[in-house]
C-alpha positions as CSV (number, residue, x, y, z in Angstrom):
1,X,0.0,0.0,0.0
2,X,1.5,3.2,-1.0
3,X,1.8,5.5,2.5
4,X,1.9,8.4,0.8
5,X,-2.0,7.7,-0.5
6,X,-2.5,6.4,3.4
7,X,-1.1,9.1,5.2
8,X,-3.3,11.9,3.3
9,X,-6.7,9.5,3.4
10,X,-6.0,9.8,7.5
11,X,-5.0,13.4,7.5
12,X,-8.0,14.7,5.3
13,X,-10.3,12.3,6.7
14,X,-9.6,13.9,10.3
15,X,-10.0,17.1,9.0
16,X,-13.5,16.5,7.9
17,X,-14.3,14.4,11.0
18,X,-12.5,16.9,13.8
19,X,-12.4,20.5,11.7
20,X,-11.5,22.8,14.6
21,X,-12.1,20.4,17.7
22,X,-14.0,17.3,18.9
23,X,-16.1,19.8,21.3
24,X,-17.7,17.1,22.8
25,X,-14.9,15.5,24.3
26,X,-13.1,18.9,25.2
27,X,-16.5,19.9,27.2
28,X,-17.2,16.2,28.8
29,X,-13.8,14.5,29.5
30,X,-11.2,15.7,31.0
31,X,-7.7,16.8,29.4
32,X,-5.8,14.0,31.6
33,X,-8.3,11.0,31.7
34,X,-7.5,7.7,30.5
35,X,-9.6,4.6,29.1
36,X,-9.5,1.8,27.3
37,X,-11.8,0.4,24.1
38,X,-12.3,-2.7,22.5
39,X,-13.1,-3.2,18.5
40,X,-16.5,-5.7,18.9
41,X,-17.8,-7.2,15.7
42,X,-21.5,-7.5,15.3
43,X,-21.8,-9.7,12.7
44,X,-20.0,-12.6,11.0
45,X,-17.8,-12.2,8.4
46,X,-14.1,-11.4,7.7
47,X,-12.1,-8.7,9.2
48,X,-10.2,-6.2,7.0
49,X,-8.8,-2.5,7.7
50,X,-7.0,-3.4,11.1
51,X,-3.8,-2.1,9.7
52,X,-5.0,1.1,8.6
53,X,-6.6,1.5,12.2
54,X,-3.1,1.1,13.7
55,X,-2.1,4.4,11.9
56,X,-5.3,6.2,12.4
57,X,-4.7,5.8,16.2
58,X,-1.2,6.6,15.4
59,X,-1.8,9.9,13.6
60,X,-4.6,10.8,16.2
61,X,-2.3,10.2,19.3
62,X,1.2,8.3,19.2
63,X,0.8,7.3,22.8
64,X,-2.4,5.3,22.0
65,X,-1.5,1.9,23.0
66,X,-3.1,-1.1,20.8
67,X,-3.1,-4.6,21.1
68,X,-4.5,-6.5,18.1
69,X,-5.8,-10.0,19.0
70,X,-6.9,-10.6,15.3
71,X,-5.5,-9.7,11.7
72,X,-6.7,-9.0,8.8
73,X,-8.1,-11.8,6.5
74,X,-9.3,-13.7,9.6
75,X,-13.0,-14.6,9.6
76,X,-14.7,-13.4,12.6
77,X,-18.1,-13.8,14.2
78,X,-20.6,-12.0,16.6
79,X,-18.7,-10.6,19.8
80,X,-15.5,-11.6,18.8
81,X,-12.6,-8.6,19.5
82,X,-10.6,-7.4,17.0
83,X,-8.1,-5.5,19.1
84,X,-8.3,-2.9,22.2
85,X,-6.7,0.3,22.4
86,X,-6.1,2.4,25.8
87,X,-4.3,5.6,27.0
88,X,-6.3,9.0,26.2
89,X,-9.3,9.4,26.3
90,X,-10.5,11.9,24.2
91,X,-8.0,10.8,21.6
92,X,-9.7,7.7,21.7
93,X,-13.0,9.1,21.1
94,X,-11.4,11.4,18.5
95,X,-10.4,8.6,16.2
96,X,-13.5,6.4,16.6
97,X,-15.4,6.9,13.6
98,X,-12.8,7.3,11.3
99,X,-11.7,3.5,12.3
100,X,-15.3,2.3,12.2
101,X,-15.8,3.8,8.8
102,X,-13.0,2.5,7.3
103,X,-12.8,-0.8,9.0
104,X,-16.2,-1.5,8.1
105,X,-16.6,-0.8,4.5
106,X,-13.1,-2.5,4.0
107,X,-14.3,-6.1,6.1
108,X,-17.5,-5.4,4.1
109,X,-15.6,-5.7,1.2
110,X,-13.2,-8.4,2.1
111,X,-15.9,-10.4,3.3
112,X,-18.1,-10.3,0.1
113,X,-14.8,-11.3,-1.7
114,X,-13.8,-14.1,0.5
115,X,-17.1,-15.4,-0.2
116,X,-16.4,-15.2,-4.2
117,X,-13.0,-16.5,-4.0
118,X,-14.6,-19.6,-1.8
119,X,-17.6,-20.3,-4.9
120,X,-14.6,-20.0,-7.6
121,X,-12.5,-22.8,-5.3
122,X,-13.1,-25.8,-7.7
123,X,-12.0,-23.8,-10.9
124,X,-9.0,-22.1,-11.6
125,X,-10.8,-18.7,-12.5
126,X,-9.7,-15.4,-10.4
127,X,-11.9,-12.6,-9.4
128,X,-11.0,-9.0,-10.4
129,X,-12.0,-6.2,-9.1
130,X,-12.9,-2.6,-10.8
131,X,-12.5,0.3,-10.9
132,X,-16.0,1.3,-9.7
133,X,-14.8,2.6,-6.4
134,X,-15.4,5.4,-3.7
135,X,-13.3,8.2,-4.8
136,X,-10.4,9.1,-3.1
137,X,-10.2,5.6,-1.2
138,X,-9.8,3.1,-3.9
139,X,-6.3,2.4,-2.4
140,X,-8.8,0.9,0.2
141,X,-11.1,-0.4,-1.3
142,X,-9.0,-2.6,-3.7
143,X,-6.7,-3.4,-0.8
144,X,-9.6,-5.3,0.7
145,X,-10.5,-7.1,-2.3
146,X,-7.0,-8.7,-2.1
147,X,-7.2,-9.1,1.7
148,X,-10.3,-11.3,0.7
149,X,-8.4,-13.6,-1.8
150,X,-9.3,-11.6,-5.2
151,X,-7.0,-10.1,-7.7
152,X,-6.8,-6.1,-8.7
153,X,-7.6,-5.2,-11.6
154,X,-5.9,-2.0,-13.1
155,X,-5.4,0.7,-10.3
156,X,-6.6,3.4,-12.7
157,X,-6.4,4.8,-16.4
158,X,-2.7,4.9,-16.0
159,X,-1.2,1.5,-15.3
160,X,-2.9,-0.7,-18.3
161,X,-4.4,0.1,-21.3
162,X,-8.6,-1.1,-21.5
163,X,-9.5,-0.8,-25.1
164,X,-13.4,-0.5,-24.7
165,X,-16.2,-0.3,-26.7
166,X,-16.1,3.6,-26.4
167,X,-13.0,3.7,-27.1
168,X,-13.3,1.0,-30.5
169,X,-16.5,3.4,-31.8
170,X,-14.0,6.4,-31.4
171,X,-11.2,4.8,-32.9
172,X,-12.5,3.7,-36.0
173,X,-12.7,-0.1,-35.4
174,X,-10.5,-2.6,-33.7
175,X,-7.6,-2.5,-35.6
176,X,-7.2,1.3,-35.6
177,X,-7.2,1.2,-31.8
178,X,-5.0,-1.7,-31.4
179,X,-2.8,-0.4,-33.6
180,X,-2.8,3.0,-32.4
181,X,-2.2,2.0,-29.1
182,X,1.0,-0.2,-30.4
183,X,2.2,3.2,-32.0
184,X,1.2,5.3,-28.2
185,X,3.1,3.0,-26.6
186,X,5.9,2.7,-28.3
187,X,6.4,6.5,-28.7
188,X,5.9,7.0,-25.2
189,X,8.3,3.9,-24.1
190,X,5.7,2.5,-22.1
191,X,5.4,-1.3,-21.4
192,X,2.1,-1.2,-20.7
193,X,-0.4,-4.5,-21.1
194,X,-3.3,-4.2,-23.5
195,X,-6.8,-5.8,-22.7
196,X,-9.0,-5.2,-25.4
197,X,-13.4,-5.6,-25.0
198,X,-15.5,-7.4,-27.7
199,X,-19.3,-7.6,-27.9
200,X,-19.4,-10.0,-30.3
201,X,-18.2,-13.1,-32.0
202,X,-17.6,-10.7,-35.2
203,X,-15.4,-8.1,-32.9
204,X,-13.5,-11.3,-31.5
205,X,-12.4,-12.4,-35.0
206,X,-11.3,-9.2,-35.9
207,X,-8.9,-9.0,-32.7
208,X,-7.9,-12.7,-33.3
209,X,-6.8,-11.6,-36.8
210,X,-4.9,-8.2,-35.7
211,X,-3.3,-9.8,-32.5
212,X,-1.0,-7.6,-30.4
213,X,-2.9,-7.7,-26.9
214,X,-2.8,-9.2,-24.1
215,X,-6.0,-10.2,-23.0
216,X,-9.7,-10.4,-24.6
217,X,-12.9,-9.1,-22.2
218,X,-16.0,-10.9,-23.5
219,X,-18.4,-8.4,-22.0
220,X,-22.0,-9.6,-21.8
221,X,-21.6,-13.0,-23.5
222,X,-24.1,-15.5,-22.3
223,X,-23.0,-18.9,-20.8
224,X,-23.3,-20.9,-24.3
225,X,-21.1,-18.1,-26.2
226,X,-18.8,-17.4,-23.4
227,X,-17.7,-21.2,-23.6
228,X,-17.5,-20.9,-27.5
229,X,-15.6,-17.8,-27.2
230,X,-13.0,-19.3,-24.8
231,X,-13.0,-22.3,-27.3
232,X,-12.1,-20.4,-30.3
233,X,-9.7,-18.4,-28.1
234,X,-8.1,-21.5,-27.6
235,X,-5.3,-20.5,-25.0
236,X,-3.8,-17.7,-26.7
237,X,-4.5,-14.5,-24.8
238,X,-6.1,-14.7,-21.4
239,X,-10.1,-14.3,-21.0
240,X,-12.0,-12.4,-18.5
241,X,-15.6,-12.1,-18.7
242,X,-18.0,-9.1,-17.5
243,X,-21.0,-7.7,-17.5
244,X,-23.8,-9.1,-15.2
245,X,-21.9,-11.2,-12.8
246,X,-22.9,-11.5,-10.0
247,X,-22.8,-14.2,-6.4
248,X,-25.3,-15.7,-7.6
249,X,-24.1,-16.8,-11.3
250,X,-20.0,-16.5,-10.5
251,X,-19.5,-20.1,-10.3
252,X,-21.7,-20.2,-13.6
253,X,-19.2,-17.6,-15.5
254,X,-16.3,-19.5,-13.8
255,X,-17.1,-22.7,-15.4
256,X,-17.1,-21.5,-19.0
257,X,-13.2,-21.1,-18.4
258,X,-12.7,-17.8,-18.3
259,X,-9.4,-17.0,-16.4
260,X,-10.8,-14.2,-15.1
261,X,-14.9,-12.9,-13.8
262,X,-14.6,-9.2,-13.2
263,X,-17.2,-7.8,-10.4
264,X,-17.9,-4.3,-9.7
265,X,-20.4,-5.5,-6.8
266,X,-17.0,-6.2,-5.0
267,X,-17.2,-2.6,-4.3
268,X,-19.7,0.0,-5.6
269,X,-22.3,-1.7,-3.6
270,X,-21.4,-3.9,-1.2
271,X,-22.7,-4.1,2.5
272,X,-20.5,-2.9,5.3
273,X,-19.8,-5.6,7.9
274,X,-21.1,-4.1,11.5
275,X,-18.4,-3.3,14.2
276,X,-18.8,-0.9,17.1
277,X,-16.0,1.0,19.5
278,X,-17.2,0.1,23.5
279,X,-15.1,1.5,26.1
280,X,-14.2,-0.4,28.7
281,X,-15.2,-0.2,32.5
């Protein structure tokens, strides 16, 4: 994880949450009191974000003492305790929702993976992720897709090039953007991958006959011709399929052979897994 990204998540974050004081805390507690907390999750599933909670405490107050009694990836049930964390008080209170926010949606995450990964177990597909994300804290986001077992897709629109069907229209046809992305490449010295999307058996024939990619998405093919694609593919690039996946047909696409199933459900609209922050008395 890049701590550059990390370290301004935290620091805006807390400027959103705090702006010029936590006044309830200043007014209730005072300056010199001490507690201690425990992280108590309210519903099964799989922990994720306990890292990133170590440096939230650690930006709010460096004298915040934690003691993590599980890790990230571990499935969890109802009242289990993720860690505790002691020594101020109102820092304590201070950093609360930022670690519930962000623990949360990321165990959401990793949980809805895990659950994925565990249907795609008796095939040798992967599940990618998107980039249908939360701005701003896609770092996170996709970090708890791999915490879960699944595979990142492209970070952004820098670090692969996704020839779509936007992008064929624009272009002029497959082989003017396959080429023309050869040529970018090249005059850029880039060493980029190309994954290129068809909509058809007609649009896979024409990227069979140019060549020069790395990877064919079969958007929106239908079990019969997603098989039949992948048989005429025949090995030679890799194959991931979108469009319309979801937990309920994954094992479905997986079986077709497709190397990869790509899933924007793993994180434009999945559930957050419930945790809460109790003191201790």
């Amino acid at each position: 994880m890049k701590q550059d990204l990390l370290y301004k998540f935290i620091q805006n974050a807390l400027r959103e949450d705090v702006g010029n004081g936590d006044h309830t805390s200043l007014s209730t507690i005072p300056s010199n009191a001490v507690g201690s907390a425990k992280l108590l999750i309210k519903e099964n599933g799989v922990v994720s974000g306990v890292k990133i909670a170590l440096e939230i405490f650690k930006a709010v107050d460096p004298k915040l003492k934690v003691e993590v009694k599980i890790n990230d990836g571990t499935p969890v049930k109802i009242n289990d305790v993720v860690f505790t964390v002691s020594g101020n008080a109102r820092s304590i209170l201070t950093a609360e929702r930022l670690v519930l926010n962000t623990m949360q949606r990321m165990s959401g995450i990793t949980t809805t993976t895990r659950r994925i990964v565990d249907l795609l177990s008796s095939t040798s597909t992967k599940v990618l992720d998107t980039r249908k994300t939360t701005p701003n804290i896609r770092f996170l986001e996709k970090e708890a897709v791999k915490i879960g077992g699944g595979v990142n897709h492209r970070f952004g629109l820098y670090d692969m090039i996704l020839i779509k069907d936007n992008h064929i229209d624009y272009a002029g046809g497959i082989a003017n953007a396959i080429n023309a992305a050869h040529q970018y490449l090249k005059d850029k010295a880039l060493g980029l991958q190309i994954e290129i999307e068809v909509r058809d058996f007609l649009e896979l024939g024409q990227v069979l006959e140019v060549g020069g990619i790395d990877r064919i998405l079969l958007d929106n093919f239908n079990f019969n011709d997603l098989k039949k694609a992948v048989k005429i593919i025949d090995g030679r690039f890799k194959t991931e399929a979108s469009g319309g996946i979801t937990e309920e047909n994954a094992l479905e696409f997986a079986k077709c052979g497709v190397n990869y199933i790509s899933m924007g459900a793993l994180t434009h609209s999945v559930k957050s897994l419930d945790m809460s922050l109790k003191a201790i008395v």
